[in-house]
ZAVEX-273132 format. One record per residue (C-alpha): residue number from 1; residue in three letters; x negated, y negated, z. Coordinates in steps of 0.5 Angstrom, whole numbers. Layout:
NODE     n   res       X       Y       Z
NODE   NUM   Ala       X       Y       Z
...
# end
This chain:
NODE     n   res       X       Y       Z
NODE     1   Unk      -7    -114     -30
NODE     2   Unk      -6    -119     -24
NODE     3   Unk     -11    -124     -27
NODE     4   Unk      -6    -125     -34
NODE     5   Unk       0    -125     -30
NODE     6   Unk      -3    -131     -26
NODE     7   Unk      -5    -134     -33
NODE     8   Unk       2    -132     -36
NODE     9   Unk       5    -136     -30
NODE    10   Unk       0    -142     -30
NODE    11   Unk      -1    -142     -38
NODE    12   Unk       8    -144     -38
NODE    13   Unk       7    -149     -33
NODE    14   Unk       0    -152     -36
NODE    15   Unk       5    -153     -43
NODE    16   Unk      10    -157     -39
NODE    17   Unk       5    -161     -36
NODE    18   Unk       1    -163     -43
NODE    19   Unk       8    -164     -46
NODE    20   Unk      10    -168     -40
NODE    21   Unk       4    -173     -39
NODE    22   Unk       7    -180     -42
NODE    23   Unk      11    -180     -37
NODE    24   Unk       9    -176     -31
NODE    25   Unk       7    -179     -24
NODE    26   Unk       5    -172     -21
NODE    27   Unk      -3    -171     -21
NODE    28   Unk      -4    -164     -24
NODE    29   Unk      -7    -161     -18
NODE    30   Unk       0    -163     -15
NODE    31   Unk       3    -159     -20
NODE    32   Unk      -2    -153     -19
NODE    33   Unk       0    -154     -12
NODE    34   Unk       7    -152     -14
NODE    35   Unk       6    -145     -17
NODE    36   Unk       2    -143      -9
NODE    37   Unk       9    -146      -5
NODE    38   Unk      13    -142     -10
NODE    39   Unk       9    -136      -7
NODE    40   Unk       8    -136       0
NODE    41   Unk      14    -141       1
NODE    42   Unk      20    -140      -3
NODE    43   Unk      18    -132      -5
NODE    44   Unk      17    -132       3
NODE    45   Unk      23    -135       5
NODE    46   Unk      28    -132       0
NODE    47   Unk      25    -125       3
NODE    48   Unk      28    -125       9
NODE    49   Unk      34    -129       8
NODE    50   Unk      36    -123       4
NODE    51   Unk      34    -118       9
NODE    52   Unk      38    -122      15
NODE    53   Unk      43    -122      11
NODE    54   Unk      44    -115       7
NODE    55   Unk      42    -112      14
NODE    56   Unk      47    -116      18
NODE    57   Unk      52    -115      14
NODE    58   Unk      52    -108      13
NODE    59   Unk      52    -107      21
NODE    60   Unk      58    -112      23
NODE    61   Unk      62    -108      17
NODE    62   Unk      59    -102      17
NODE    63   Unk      58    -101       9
NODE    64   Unk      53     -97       7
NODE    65   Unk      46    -101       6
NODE    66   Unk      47     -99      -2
NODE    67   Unk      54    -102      -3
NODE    68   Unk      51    -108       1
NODE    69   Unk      45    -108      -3
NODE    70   Unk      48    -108     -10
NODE    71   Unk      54    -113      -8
NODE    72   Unk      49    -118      -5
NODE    73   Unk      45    -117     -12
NODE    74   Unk      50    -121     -15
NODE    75   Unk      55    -125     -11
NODE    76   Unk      49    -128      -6
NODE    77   Unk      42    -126      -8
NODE    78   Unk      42    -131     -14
NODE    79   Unk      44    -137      -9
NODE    80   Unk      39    -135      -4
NODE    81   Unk      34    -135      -9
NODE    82   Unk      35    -141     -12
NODE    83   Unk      37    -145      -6
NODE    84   Unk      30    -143      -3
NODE    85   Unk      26    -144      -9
NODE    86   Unk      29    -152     -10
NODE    87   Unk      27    -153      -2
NODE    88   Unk      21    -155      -2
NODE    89   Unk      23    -160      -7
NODE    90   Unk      29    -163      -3
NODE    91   Unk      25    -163       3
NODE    92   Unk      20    -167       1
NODE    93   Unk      25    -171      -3
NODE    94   Unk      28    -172       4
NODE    95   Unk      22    -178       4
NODE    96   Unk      24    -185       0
NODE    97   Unk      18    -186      -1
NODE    98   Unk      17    -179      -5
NODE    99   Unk      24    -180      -8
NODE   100   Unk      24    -187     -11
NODE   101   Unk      17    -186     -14
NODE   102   Unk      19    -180     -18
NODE   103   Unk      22    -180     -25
NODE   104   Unk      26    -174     -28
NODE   105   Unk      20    -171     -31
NODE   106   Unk      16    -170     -24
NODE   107   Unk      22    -166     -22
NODE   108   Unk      23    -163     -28
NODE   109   Unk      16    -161     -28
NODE   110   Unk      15    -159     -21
NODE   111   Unk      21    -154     -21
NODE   112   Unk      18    -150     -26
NODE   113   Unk      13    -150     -22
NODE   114   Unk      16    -147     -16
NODE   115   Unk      20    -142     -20
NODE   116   Unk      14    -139     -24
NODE   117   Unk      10    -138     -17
NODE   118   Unk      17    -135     -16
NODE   119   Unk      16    -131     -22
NODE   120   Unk       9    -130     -20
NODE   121   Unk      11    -126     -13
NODE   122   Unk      16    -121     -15
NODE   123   Unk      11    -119     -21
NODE   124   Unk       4    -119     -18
NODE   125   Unk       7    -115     -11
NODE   126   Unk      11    -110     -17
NODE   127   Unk       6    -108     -20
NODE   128   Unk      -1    -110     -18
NODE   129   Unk      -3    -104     -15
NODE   130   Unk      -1    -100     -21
NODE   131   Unk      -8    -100     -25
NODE   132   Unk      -8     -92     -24
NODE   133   Unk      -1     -92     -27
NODE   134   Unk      -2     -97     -33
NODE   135   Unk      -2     -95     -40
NODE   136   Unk      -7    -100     -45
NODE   137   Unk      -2    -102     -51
NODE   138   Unk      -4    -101     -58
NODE   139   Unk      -2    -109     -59
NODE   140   Unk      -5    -111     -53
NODE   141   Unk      -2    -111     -46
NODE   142   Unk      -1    -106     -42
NODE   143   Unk       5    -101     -41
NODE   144   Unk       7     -97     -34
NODE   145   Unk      11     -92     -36
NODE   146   Unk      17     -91     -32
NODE   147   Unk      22     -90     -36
NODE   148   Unk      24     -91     -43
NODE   149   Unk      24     -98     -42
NODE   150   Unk      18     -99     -40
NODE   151   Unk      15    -105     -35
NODE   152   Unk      11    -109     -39
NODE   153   Unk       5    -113     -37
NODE   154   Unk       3    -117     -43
NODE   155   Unk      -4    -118     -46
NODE   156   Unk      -8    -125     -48
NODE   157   Unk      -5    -125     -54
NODE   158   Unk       2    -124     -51
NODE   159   Unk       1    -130     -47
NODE   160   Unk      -2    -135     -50
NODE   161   Unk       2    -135     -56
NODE   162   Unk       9    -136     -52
NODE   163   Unk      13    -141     -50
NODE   164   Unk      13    -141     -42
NODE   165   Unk      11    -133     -41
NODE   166   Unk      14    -129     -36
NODE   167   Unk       8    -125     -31
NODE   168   Unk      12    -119     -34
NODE   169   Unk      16    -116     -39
NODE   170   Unk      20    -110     -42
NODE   171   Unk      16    -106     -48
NODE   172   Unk      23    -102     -52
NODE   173   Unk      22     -96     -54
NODE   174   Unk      18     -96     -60
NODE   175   Unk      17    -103     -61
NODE   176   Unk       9    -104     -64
NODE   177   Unk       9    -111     -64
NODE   178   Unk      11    -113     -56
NODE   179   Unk      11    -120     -54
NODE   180   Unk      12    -123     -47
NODE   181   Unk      18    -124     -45
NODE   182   Unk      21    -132     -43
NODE   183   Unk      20    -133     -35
NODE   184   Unk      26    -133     -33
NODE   185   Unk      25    -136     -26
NODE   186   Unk      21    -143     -29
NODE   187   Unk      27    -143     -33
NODE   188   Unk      33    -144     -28
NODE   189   Unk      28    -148     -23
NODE   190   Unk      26    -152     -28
NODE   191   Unk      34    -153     -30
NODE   192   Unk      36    -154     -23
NODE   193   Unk      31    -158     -20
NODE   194   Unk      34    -162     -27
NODE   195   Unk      39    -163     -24
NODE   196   Unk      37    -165     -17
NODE   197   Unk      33    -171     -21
NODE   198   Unk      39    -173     -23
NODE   199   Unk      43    -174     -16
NODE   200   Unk      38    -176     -13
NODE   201   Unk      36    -182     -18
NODE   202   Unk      43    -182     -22
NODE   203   Unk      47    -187     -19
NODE   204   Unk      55    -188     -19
NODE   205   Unk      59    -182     -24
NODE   206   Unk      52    -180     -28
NODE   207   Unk      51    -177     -20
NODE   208   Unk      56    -172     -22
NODE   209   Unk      52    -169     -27
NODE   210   Unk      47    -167     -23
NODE   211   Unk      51    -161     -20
NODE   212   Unk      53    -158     -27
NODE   213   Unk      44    -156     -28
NODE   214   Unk      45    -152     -21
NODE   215   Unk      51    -149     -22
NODE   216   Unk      50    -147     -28
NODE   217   Unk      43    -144     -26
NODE   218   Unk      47    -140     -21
NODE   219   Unk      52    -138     -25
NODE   220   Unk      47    -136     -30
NODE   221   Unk      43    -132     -25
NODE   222   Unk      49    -128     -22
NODE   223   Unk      52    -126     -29
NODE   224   Unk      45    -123     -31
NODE   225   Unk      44    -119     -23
NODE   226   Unk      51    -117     -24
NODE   227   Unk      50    -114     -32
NODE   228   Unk      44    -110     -29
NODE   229   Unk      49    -107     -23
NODE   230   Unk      55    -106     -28
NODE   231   Unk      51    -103     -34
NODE   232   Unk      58    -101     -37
NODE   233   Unk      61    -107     -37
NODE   234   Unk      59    -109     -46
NODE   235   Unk      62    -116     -45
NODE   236   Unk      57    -117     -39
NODE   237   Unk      51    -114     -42
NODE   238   Unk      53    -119     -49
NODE   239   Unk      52    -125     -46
NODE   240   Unk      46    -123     -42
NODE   241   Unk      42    -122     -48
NODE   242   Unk      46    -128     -52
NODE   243   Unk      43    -133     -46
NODE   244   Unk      36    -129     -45
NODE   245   Unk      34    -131     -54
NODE   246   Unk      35    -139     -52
NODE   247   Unk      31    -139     -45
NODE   248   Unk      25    -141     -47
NODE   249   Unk      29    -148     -50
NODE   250   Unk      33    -150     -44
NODE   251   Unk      26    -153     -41
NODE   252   Unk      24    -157     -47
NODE   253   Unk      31    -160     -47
NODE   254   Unk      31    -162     -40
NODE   255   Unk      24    -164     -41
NODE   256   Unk      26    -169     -47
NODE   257   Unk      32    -172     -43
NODE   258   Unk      27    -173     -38
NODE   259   Unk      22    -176     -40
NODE   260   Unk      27    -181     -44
NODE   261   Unk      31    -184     -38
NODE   262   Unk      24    -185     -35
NODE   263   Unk      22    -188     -41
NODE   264   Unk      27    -193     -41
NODE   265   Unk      26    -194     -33
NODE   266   Unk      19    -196     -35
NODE   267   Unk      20    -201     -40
NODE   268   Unk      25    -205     -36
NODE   269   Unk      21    -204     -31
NODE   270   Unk      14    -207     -34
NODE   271   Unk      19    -213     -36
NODE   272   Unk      21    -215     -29
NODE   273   Unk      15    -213     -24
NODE   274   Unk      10    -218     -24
NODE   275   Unk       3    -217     -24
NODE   276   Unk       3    -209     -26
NODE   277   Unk       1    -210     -35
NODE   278   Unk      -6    -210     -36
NODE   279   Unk      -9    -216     -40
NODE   280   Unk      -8    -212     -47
NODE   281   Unk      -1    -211     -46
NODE   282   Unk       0    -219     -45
NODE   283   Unk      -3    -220     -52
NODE   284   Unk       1    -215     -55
NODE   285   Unk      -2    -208     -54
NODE   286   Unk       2    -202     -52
NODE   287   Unk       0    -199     -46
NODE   288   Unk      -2    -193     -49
NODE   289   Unk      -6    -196     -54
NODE   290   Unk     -10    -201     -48
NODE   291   Unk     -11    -194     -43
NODE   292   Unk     -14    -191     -49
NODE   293   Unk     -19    -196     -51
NODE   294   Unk     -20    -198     -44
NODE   295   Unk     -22    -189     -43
NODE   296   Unk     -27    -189     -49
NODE   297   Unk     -31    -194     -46
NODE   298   Unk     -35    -188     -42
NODE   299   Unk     -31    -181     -42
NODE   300   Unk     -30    -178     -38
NODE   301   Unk     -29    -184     -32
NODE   302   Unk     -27    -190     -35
NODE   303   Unk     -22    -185     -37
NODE   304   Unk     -20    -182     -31
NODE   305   Unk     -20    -189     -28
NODE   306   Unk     -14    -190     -34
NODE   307   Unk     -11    -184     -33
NODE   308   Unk     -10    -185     -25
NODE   309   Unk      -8    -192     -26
NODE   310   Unk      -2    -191     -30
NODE   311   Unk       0    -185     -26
NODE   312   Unk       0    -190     -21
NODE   313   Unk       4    -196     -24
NODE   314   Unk       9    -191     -27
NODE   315   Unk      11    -188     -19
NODE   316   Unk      12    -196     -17
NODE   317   Unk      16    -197     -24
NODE   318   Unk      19    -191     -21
NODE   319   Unk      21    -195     -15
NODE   320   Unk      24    -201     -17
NODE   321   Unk      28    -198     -21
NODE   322   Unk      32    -197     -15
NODE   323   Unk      37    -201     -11
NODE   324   Unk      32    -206      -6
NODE   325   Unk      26    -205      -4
NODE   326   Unk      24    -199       0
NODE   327   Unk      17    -198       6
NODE   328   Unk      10    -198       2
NODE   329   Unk      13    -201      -4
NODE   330   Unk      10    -208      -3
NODE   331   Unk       3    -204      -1
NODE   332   Unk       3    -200      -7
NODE   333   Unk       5    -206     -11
NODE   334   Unk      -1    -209      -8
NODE   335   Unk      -5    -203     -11
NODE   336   Unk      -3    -203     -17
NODE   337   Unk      -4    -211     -18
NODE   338   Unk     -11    -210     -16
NODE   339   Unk     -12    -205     -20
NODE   340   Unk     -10    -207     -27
NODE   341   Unk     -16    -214     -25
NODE   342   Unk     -21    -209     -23
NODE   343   Unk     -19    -205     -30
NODE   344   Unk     -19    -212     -34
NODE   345   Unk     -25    -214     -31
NODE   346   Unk     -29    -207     -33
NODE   347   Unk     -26    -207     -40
NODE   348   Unk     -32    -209     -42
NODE   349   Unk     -37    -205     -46
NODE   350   Unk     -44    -207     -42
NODE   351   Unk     -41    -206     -35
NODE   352   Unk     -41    -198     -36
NODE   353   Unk     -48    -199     -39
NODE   354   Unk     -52    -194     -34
NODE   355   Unk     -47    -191     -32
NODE   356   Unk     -47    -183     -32
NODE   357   Unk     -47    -177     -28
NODE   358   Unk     -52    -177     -23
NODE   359   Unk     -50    -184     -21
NODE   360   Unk     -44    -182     -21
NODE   361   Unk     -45    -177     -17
NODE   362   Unk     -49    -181     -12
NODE   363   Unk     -44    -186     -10
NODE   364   Unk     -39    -180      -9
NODE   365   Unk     -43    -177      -5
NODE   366   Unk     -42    -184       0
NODE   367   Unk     -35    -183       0
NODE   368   Unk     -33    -175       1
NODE   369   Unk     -32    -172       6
NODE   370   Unk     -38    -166       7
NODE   371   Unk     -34    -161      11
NODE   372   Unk     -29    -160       5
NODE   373   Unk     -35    -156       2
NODE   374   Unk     -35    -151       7
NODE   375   Unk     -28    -150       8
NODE   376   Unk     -28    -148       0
NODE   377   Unk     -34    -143       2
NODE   378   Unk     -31    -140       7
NODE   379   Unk     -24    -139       4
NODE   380   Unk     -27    -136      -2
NODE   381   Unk     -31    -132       2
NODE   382   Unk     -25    -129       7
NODE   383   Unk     -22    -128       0
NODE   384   Unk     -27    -124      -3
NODE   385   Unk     -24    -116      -2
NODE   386   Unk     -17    -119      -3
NODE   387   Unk     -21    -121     -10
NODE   388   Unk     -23    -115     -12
NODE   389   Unk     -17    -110     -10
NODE   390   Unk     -13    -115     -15
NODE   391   Unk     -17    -119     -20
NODE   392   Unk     -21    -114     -21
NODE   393   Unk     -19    -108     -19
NODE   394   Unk     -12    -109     -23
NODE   395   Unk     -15    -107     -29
NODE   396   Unk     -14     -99     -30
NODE   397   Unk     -22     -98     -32
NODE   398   Unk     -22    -102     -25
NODE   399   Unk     -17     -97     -22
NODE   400   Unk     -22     -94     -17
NODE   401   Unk     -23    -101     -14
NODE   402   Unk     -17    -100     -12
NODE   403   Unk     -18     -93      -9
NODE   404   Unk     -24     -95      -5
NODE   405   Unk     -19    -100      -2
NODE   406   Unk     -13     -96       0
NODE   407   Unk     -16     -92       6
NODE   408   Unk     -22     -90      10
NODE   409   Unk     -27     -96      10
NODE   410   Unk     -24    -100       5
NODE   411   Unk     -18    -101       9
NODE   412   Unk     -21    -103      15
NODE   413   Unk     -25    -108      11
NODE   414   Unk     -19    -111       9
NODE   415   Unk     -16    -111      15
NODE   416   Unk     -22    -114      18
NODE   417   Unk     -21    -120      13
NODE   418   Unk     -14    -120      13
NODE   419   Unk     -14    -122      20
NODE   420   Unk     -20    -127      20
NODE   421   Unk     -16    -130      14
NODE   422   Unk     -10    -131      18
NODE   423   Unk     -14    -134      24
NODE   424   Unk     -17    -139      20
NODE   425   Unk     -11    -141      15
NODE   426   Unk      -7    -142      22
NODE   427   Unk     -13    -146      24
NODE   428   Unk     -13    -150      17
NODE   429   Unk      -5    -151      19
NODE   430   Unk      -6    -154      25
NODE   431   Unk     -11    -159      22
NODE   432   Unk      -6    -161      16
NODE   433   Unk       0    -162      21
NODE   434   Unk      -5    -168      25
NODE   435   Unk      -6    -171      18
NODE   436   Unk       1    -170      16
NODE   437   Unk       3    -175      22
NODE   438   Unk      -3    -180      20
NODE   439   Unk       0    -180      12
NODE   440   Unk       7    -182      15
NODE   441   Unk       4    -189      14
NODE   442   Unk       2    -189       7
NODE   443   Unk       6    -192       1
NODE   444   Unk       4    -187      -4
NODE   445   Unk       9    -182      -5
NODE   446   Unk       6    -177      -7
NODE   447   Unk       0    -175      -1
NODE   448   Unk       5    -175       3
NODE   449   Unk       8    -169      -2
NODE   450   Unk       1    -166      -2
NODE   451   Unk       1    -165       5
NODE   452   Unk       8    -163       6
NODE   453   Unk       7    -157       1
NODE   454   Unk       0    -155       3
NODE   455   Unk       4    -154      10
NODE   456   Unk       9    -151       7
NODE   457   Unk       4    -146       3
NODE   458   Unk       0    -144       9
NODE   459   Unk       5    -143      14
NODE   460   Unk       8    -138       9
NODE   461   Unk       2    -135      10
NODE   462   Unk       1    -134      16
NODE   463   Unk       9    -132      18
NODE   464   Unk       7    -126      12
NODE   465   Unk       1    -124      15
NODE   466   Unk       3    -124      23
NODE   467   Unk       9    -120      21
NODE   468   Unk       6    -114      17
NODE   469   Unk       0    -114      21
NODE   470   Unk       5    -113      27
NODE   471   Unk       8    -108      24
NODE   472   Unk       1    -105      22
NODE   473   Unk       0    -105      30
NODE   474   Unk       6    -102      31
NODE   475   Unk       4     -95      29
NODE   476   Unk       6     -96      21
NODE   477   Unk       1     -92      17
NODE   478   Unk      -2     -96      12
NODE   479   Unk       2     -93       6
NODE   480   Unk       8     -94      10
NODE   481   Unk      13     -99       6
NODE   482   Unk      12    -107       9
NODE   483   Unk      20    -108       9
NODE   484   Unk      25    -103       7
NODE   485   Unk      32    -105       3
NODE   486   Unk      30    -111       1
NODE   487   Unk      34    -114      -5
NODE   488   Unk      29    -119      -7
NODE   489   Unk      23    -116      -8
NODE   490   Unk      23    -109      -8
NODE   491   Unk      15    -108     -10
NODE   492   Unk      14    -111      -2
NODE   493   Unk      15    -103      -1
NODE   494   Unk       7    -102      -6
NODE   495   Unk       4    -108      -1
NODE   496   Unk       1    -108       7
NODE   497   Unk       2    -116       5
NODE   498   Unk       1    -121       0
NODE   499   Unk      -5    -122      -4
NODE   500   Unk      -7    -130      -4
NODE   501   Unk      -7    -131     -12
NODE   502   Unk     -10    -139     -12
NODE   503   Unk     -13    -143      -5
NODE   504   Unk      -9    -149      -4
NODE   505   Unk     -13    -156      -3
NODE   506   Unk     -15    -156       4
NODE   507   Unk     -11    -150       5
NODE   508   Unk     -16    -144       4
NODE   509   Unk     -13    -137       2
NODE   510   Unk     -13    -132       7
NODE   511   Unk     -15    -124       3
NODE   512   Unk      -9    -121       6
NODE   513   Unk      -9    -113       6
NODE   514   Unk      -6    -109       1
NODE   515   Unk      -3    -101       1
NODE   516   Unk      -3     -97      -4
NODE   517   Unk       3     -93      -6
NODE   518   Unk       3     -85      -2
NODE   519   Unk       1     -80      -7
NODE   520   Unk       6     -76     -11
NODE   521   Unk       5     -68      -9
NODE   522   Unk       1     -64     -12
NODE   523   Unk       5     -63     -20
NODE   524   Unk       9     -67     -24
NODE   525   Unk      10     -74     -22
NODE   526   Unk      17     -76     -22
NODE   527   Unk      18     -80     -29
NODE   528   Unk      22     -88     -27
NODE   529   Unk      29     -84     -29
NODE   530   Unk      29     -78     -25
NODE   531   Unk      27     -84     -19
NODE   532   Unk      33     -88     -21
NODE   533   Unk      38     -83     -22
NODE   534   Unk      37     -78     -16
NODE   535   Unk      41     -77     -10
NODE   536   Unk      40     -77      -3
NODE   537   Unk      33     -81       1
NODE   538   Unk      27     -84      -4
NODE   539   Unk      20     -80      -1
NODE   540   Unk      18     -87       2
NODE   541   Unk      24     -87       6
NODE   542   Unk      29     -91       2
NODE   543   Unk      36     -89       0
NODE   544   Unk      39     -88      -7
NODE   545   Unk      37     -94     -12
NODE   546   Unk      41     -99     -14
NODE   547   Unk      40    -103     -21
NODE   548   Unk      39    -109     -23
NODE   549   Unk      36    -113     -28
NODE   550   Unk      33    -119     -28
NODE   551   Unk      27    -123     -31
NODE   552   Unk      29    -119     -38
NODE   553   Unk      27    -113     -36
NODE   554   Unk      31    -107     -31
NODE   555   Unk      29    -108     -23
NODE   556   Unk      31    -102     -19
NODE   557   Unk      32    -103     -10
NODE   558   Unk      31     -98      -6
NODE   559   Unk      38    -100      -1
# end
């Protein structure tokens, strides 16, 4: 199951990216990169600030943590949230060769990135060592039957069939026909990094229009938390349902905003930067008529040179929109004019004549940095148990994998590697962070984002990893909740730690431990509305439950 939750969430970001290719400047593999940030730092950083701040706040006032757990869900958790998912935005954006050379559509893009690796935490973490428990649905996708509104995983069909599928659903009682619901985080990263494009790039009174996306998003975000912790207010419950069927549209009306204002940006700017147009355009052609018959020459690298080419020429169009020049704008000029002469003289059929894979190949070799191929092998290799427990033993005919991980050897093979991993992920980092310092310096904006997200991402990881591996050593037995009281993500209480879904370029995935939940005593298994309702301590030691809804589907916090 954990395998189509990553899908759903790459699958809706993967079709922004394909609708956003005329006038993005961000590489694939950035955008990518963005799902891995959204895990291990935006999930990672929202975590503990709701957890410093239930916790302070019920000691200093003496609420019950319940009472402080339920408020939160809807007067500060959806700010936290959504501040710390546009925080590896506006932190690289803090850098003006990154800010100038992105257009609304990277920020657009990116966001719904962040947000779907959001998504994509919450999901995995709740359900993705519950194989044992899941339930295969005749229409496809799998149903874990909690109560009579069942969390729903959807199933490949479900996935690939949605605009922009949430990781996780709800199935309604009876429904023969599921489909995957709209991923609601996406949707409000997407929108709120809208707006941060807009005050960043905006200028004069336009500025003031970018507030309206991130208040919008918080406001949409607390109304559906306090729907959930209200479930008798009607009203409430109305316009949650009312705002949740128009979901899927709110990122193609931003992408379409985006991408005509960028549009604009790059016409004007092809008309006043000199030296940028290929030779085709100055006859006449446009410039995708010219980057397309220059790409057929020798697919696919002819193709991979136009494609890079105007990646690059639209960050420095980008650029010059804004007030004077900035630092690196007159090398990255440089590049690009060289690189529009060397395409002009190549834009003939008899160049690429013996050019195939095998050359090709060869001259890469000359150029590529031979230790990178041993950085992937041990990545993977650390990754191998993590792997199994959730790609493969996420499945329910796989179940018994993971009973074979939950304790006995196992787990001690999970703990192994899970401290090999934390070690070589804390070495890549330090790593990174020396060839952060040597990028300061490069006029291209977006290596310098790739680096800081990649340390973005490791560093999340190894905080998670050293902290619940502290609290292993601790005492903590290894069926014992990682953190208890958590608003925002209350599966944490099923995981020892978090599962490295994808490695980030140059930052390998370090297999992290998992628990599985303690099994039920001998007779009937609580059913998800006897859990919910019941009075008094949960059995894994938490106080009464509390709801709220998000993602379109009931979520239940153990105060």
């Amino acid at each position: 199951m954990a395998l189509l939750m990553v899908a759903a969430s790459v699958y809706g970001v993967a079709q922004l990216l394909a609708l956003s290719s005329p006038t993005r400047s961000v590489r694939v593999s950035t955008v990518l990169l963005g799902i891995a940030v959204g895990v291990y730092g935006c999930g990672v950083a929202a975590a503990l600030l709701e957890l410093a701040y239930t916790r302070g706040v019920a000691e200093a006032t003496g609420e019950s943590l319940a009472d402080v757990v339920k408020t939160a869900s809807y007067a500060v958790d959806p700010v936290i949230e959504e501040l710390m998912k546009l925080a590896p935005l506006l932190l690289v954006a803090w850098n003006v060769r990154i800010r100038r050379q992105w257009g609304l559509t990277d920020y657009v893009v990116l966001g719904a990135a962040l947000g779907a690796g959001f998504g994509l935490l919450e999901a995995v973490a709740r359900y993705g060592l519950d194989a044992d428990r899941a339930i295969p649905h005749p229409g496809g996708g799998w149903a874990i039957p909690d109560s009579l509104r069942a969390p729903y995983i959807p199933g490949v069909e479900q996935v690939f069939s949605s605009w922009f599928p949430a990781p996780q659903g709800v199935l309604e009682l009876g429904d023969h026909t599921p489909a995957a619901a709209t991923s609601p985080h996406l949707v409000y990263t997407a929108l709120a990094a809208f707006g941060v494009g807009v005050l960043l790039r905006g200028r004069g009174w336009a500025r003031a229009i970018g507030v309206l996306p991130l208040a919008a998003t918080s406001a949409l975000h607390m109304l559906t938390n306090y729907a959930a912790a209200h479930p008798m207010d009607r009203d409430a419950a109305d316009w949650v349902d009312t705002f949740e069927g128009t979901l899927w549209a709110v990122p193609l009306v931003c992408l379409a905003v985006a991408m005509v204002a960028d549009l604009r940006q790059l016409w004007r700017g092809k008309a006043t930067v000199p030296g940028v147009l290929l030779q085709a355009e100055r006859a006449g052609r446009t410039g995708l008529s010219a980057l397309a018959s220059y790409g057929a020459w020798c697919v696919p690298w002819s193709t991979l040179i136009a494609l890079r080419f105007a990646r690059l020429r639209r960050s420095l169009l980008y650029g010059a929109a804004g007030p004077g020049l900035y630092p690196g704008a007159e090398a990255l000029h440089g590049t690009v004019a060289w690189s529009a002469a060397q395409i002009d003289a190549s834009d003939r059929e008899h160049v690429w004549q013996g050019v195939d894979f095998r050359s090709v190949a060869e001259a890469a070799g000359t150029l590529r940095d031979r230790r990178r191929k041993w950085y992937v092998l041990v990545s993977v290799a650390l990754a191998i148990p993590a792997l199994l427990l959730l790609a493969v033993g996420s499945f329910p005919s796989a179940a018994d994998l993971q009973q074979r991980f939950a304790s006995g050897t196992g787990l001690y093979v999970l703990v192994g590697f899970g401290i090999a991993g934390l070690l070589w992920t804390g070495w890549l980092l330090v790593r990174l962070l020396r060839t952060w310092r040597a990028t300061l310096a490069l006029p291209y904006g977006e290596a310098l984002a790739t680096i800081r997200f990649r340390i973005w991402t490791a560093l999340g990881g190894c905080l998670v990893g050293t902290l619940l591996l502290l609290r292993l050593a601790d005492g903590a037995a290894p069926d014992a909740p990682a953190i208890r009281n958590l608003h925002l993500l209350e599966a944490l209480n099923n995981f020892l730690t978090y599962p490295r879904l994808r490695p980030p370029p140059a930052v390998p995935p370090s297999p992290h431990l998992t628990r599985r939940r303690p099994r039920a005593r001998p007779g009937r298994r609580p059913s998800g509305r006897d859990r919910h309702h019941a009075r008094g301590r949960h059995p894994r030691g938490g106080v009464r439950g509390v709801g709220h809804r998000l993602d379109g589907c009931e979520r239940w916090h153990w105060g």
